[in-house]
C-alpha positions as CSV (number, residue, x, y, z in Angstrom):
1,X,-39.9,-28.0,-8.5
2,X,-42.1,-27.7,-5.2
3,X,-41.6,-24.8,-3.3
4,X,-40.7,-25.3,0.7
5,X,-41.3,-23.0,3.7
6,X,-37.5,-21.2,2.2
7,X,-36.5,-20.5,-1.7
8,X,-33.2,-19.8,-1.4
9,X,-33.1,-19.0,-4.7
10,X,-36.0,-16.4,-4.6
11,X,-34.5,-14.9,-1.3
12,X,-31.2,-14.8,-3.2
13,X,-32.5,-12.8,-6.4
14,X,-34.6,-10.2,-3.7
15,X,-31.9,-9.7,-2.0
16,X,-29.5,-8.8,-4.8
17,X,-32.4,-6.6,-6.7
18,X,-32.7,-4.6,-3.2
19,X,-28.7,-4.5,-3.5
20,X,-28.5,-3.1,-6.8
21,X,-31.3,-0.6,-6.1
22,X,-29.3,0.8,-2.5
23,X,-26.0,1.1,-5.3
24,X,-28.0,3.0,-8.2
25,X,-29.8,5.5,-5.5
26,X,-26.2,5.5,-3.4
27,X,-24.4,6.1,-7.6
28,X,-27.2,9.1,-8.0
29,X,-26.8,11.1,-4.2
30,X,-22.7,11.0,-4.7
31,X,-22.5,11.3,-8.1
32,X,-21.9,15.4,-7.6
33,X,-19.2,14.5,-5.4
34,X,-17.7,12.5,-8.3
35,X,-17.4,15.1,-10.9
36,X,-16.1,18.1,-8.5
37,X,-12.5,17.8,-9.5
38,X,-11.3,21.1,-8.0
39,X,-10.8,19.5,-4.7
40,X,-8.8,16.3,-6.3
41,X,-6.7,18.7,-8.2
42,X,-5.9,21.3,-4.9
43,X,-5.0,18.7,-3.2
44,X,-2.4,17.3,-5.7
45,X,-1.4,20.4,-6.5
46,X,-0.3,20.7,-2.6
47,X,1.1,17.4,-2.6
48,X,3.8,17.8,-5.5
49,X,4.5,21.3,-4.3
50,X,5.4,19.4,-0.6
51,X,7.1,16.8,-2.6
52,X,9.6,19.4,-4.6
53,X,9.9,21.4,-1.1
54,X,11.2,18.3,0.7
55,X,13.6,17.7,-2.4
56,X,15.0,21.1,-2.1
57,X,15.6,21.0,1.2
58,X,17.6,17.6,1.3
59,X,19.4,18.9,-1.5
60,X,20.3,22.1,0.1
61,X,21.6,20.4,3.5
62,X,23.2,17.8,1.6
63,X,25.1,20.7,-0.2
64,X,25.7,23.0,2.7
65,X,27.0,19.5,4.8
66,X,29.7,19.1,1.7
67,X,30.9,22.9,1.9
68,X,31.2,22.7,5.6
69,X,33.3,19.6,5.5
70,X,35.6,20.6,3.0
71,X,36.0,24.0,4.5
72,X,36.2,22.2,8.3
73,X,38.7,19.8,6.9
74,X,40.6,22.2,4.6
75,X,41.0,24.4,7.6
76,X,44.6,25.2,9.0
77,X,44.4,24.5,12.9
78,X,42.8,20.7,11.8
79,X,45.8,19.3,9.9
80,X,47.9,17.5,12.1
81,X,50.9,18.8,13.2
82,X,53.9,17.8,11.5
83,X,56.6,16.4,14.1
């Protein structure tokens, strides 16, 4: 094959050598950051506790709307009068 002024296949297989050599020394500075769990497991931690606080209190309004109707409805002044 006779080379021209441009391989494109040589420029291809630099470029992707220089590509994988930014990812390995990119994999080797973050990799610390990859194996601190603490952080990951705080933060779910917080989550599931917000989750199971936002459950309780729809639950508890839903509850405290049902008592108050039944007690608003069941109460003597709002039954019609009878005629």
């Amino acid at each position: 094959m006779i080379r021209g002024v441009f391989d494109e296949e040589w420029f291809a297989a630099c470029r992707e050598k220089r590509l994988l050599g930014l990812l390995d020394r990119e994999m080797v500075e973050t990799e610390t950051k990859w194996l601190n769990y603490e952080f990951e497991q705080a933060q779910v931690k917080i989550d599931i506790g917000d989750m199971i606080l936002e459950q309780i209190v729809s639950e508890t309004l839903q509850i405290m709307n049902e008592a108050s109707k039944r007690t608003f409805d069941d109460h003597p002044l709002m039954k019609e009068p009878e005629r």
